[in-house]
N, C-alpha and C positions, 0 to 999 in steps of 0.2 A: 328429573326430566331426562328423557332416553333422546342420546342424537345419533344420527346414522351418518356418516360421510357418502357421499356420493360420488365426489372425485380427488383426485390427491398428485397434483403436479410435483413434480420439482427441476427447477432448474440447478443443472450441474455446471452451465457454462461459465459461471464465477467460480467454482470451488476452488481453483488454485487462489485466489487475494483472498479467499477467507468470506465471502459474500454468499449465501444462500436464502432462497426464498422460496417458501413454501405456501403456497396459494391453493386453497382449496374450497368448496361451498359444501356448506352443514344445514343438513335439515333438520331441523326441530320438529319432537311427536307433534305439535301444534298445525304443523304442513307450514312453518313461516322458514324461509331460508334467509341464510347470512352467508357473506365472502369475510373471508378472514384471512391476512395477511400474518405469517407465525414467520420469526427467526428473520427477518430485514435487516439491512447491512447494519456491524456492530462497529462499533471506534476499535480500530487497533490501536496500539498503541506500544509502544517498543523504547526500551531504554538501550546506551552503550558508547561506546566509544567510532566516530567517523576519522576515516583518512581520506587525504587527496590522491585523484589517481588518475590519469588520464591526461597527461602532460602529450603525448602524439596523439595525432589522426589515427589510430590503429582502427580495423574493425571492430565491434562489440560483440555481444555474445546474442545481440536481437540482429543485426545485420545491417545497423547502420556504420557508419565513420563514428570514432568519440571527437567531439570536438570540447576544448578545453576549455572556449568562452560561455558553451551552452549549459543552462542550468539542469542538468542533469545527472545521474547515478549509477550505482550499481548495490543492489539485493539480492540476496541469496536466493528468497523464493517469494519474491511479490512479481506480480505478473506483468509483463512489459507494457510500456504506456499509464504505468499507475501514476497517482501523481500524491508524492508524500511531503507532507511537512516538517521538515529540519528543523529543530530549534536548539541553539547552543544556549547550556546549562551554565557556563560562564557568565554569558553577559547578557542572555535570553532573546539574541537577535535570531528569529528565523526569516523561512526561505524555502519556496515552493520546489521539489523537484521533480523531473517525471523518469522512473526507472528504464533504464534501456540495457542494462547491463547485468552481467551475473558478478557476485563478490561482497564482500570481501572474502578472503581464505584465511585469514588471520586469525585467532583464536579472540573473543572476546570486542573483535569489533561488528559494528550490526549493518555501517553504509559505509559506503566509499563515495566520494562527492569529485568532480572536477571542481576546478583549479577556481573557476567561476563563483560554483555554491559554496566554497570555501572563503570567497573572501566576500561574497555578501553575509557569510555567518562570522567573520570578524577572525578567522583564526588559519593557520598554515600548519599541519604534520599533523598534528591528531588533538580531537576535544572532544568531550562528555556531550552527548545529545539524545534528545528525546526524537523520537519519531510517531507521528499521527496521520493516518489517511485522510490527503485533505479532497475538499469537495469540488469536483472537477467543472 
């Protein structure tokens, strides 16, 4: 069976979290078309070690204040306002966060959490965590 595309979007406005969607409609020799949805958001998923960080009000690297009570973070390259799921490999308590910030710098670690998402995930200085794009 011979298809022919007829149009072929793509949106790039997700490309930085890793989100691409490619929508387009296919005509079949039959003259019957289909919409098909290719490549919709995938589970990321990230292992490594989290620190706390964010003990001052300093700015952030998105242009808010950090505040130290809000459940928030910092990612090297997921895109501000993402909202990722923490979970510590220790004792398996997670904890929603939403990225505002650029970091860590440190070799080997993956988030940096205030002082907040640190103690809703049960631990203070540094622990083993899984990271998943949770659904917002």
């Amino acid at each position: 069976m011979k298809r022919r595309v007829l149009s072929m979007n793509y949106t790039a406005n997700h490309a930085d979290d890793g989100i691409a969607r490619i929508i387009g409609v296919v005509m079949t020799s039959c003259g019957a078309a289909a919409l098909f949805i290719a490549g919709s958001t995938y589970a990321m998923a990230e292992s490594g070690i989290a620190s706390v960080y964010a003990y001052s009000s300093s700015k952030t690297a998105s242009g808010e204040r950090a505040n130290p009570a809000a459940l928030t973070a910092a990612h090297r390259t997921l895109r501000f306002g993402t909202h990722v799921r923490v979970t510590n490999k220790r004792n398996g308590r997670s904890v929603t966060v939403r990225i505002n910030d650029r970091g860590p710098f440190v070799r080997g670690r993956v988030i940096d959490v205030t002082p907040a998402g640190a103690r809703a995930l049960g631990f203070s200085g540094l622990a083993p965590v899984k990271l998943e794009l949770a659904q917002n």
